[in-house]
C-alpha positions in Angstrom: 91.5 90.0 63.5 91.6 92.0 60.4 90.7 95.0 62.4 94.0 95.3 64.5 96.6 95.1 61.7 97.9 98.3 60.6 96.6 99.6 57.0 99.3 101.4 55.1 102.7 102.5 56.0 103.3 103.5 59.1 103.7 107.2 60.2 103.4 106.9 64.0 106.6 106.7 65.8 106.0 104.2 69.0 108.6 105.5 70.8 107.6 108.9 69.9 104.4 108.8 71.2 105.8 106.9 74.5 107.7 109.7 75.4 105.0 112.0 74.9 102.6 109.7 76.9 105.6 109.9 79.7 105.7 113.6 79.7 101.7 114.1 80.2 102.1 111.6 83.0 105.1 114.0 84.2 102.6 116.4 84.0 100.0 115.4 86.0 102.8 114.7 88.9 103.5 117.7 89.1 100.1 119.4 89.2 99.6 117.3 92.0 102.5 118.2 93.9 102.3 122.2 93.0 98.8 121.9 94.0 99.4 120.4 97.5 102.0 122.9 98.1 99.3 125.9 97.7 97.8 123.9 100.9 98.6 125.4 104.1 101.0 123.8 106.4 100.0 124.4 109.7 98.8 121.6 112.3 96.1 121.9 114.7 97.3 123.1 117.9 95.0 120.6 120.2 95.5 118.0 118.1 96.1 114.2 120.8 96.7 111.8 118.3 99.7 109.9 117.2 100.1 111.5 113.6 98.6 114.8 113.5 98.9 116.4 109.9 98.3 119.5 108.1 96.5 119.8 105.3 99.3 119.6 102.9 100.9 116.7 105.0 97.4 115.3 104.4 97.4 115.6 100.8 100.5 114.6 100.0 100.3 111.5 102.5 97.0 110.1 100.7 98.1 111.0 97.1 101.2 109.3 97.4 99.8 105.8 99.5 96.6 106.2 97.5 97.3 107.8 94.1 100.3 106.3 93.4 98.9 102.8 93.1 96.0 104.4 90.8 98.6 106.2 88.9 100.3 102.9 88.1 97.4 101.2 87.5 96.2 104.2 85.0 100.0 103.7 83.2 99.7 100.3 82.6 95.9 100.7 81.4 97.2 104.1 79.1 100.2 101.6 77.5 97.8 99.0 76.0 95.7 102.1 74.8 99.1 103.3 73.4 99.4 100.5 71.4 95.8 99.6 70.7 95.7 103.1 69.0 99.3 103.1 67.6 97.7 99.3 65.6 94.7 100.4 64.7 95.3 104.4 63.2 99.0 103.8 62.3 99.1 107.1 60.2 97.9 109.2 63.4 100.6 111.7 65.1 102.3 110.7 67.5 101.6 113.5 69.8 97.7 112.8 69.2 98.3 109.1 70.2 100.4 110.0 73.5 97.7 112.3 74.7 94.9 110.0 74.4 96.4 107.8 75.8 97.4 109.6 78.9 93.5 110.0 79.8 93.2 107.7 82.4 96.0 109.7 84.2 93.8 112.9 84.2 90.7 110.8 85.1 93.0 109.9 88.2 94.3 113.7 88.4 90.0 115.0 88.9 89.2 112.7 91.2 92.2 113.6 93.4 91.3 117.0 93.0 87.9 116.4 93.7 88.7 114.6 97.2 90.5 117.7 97.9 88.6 119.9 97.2 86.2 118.2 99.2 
């Protein structure tokens, strides 16, 4: 129990480090979105079915139905690693603790950008 109460003053502003948590996740949003708009737009011509999409339609369709839910899940995951780091290295920066704790959120960025690339 020892191990998860802070050890000296603190330095590391929560709230500091939340908004810099919210701006990498900001971030990877808008990869995403600037990188489904380099897709091309056009549909297939002798496409039959119901819901015929381009590649950008595609994209956007699966990352939003798909990655959204793995982007929350990644956000709730990155706020207990937000606060696990924030208890246990109070005198870290706030900017450091932010960032590492926005890691699951690029985890979820590559491996959208690996089915896409795909």
């Amino acid at each position: 129990m020892s191990s998860i109460t802070p050890q000296g003053p603190w330095k590391t502003n929560p709230g500091l480090a939340l908004l810099h948590l919210f701006v990498w996740y900001a971030a990877v949003v808008c990869v995403f979105f600037a990188l489904a708009y380099t897709l091309p737009n056009t549909s297939d011509p002798d496409c039959q079915d119901t819901f015929c999409f381009s590649l950008r339609e595609g994209v956007l369709f699966v990352g939003i139905f798909y990655g959204g839910p793995a982007l929350l899940v990644a956000l709730l995951v990155s706020l207990v690693t937000l606060g696990l780091v924030t208890a246990r290295r109070p005198q870290s920066p706030a900017r450091w603790v932010g960032f590492v704790s926005a890691i699951p959120a690029f985890l979820v960025l590559a491996a959208g950008i690996c089915v896409v690339v795909r």
